[in-house]
C-alpha positions, 0 to 999 in steps of 0.5 A, a space after each residue: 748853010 749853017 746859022 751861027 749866031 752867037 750874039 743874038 743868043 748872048 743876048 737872049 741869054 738871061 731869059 730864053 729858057 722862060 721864053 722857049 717853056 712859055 712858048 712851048 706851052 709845057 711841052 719843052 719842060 715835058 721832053 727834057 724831063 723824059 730825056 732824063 729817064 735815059 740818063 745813067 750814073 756814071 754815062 759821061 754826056 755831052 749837051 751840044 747847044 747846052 743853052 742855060 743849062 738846066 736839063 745838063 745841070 739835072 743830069 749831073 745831079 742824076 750821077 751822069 758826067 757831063 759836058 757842055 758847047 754852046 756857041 754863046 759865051 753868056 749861055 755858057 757862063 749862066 750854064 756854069 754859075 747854075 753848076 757852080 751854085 749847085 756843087 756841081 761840076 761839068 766841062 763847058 766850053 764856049 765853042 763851035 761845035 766843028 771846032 770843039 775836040 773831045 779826050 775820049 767819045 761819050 755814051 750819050 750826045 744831047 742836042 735840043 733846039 740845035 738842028 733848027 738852026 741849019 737847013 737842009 744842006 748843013 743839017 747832015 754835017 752837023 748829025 755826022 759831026 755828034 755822030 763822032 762824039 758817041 762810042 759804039 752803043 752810045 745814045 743820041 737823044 734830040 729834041 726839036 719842032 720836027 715837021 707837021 703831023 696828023 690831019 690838015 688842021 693840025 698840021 696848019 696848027 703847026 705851021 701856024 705856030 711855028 711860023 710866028 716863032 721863026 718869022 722872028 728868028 729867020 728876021 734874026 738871022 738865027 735860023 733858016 725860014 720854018 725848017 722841016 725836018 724829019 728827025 727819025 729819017 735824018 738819023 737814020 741816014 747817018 746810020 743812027 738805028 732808031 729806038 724811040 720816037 716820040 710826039 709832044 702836044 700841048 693836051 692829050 689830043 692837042 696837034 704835035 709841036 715837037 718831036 724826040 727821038 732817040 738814037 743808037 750808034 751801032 
């Protein structure tokens, strides 16, 4: 089962991304800004859940062509007067991501925050479907809480933490209840060859919150 919802994210719209990076406690922030160290002049890249839009708008600002679908018109319409304010130009489009149809494949798909919002069963649909996005070579980069690691009490600290987050969003309907999900496995059941792997805490030796990884369509 997917969550799909829209108007609860409208709603959130004009103050998710200072919640999500309050939330975060930096780590958000840390991880799109690492993700734009893979983004090249010319690559054409699509954000799917492009949310408000920052870390699309700072790769464009970087040379890259991009794109954007959110399910959420009023994400889509902050994310399009943060284009427009900066002399930026992108195509993004207010669409379910099974109905949207790209001209031609890209060289790199984004999607932070996005597979939290399926279960188990729809997940896969959903990494197959950015899967036909890319072309031959192209990177599949993702942010997300991932699942808990290291020993018990940092692995209670995430369920913990992350608990409290998605009691909020389950009561919602905007995900399902505390998703774990194993990124790099997931990608590689799609047939994505893994490149990087990569852990966020809040301090040097604080417990994981979130994971990166980083994909390549052979």
């Amino acid at each position: 089962m997917a969550v799909m919802a829209g108007p609860t994210y409208d709603r959130m719209a004009p103050f998710y991304e200072r919640l999500t990076n309050a939330y975060s406690l930096g780590c958000i922030p840390r991880a799109r800004q690492e993700q734009l160290t893979r983004i090249l002049p010319g690559m054409r890249v699509l954000y799917v859940g492009i949310g408000p839009g920052s870390d699309a708008l700072a790769a464009a600002e970087r040379g890259a062509s991009v794109a954007g679908v959110d399910l959420s018109t009023k994400m889509v319409e902050i994310a399009s007067r943060r284009f427009a304010a900066a002399g930026q130009v992108a195509d993004l489009q207010a669409v379910d991501l099974f109905a949207y149809e790209p001209d031609d494949p890209y060289d790199a798909v984004v999607a932070n925050f996005l597979l939290d919002c399926f279960d188990d069963g729809a997940r896969p649909r959903v990494i197959e479907r950015m899967w036909g996005f890319l072309r031959q070579g192209g990177t599949m980069l993702i942010t997300d809480t991932g699942k808990p690691h290291g020993s018990f009490p940092a692995r209670a600290c995430w369920r913990i933490y992350h608990g409290v987050a998605f009691t909020t969003t389950w009561i919602q309907g905007i995900t399902p209840w505390l998703p774990i999900m194993d990124l790099a496995n997931d990608l590689v059941n799609a047939g994505f060859r893994v490149d990087d792997h990569l852990f966020h805490r809040p301090t040097r030796r604080g417990p994981v919150l979130f994971e990166s990884v980083v994909g390549v369509k052979p």
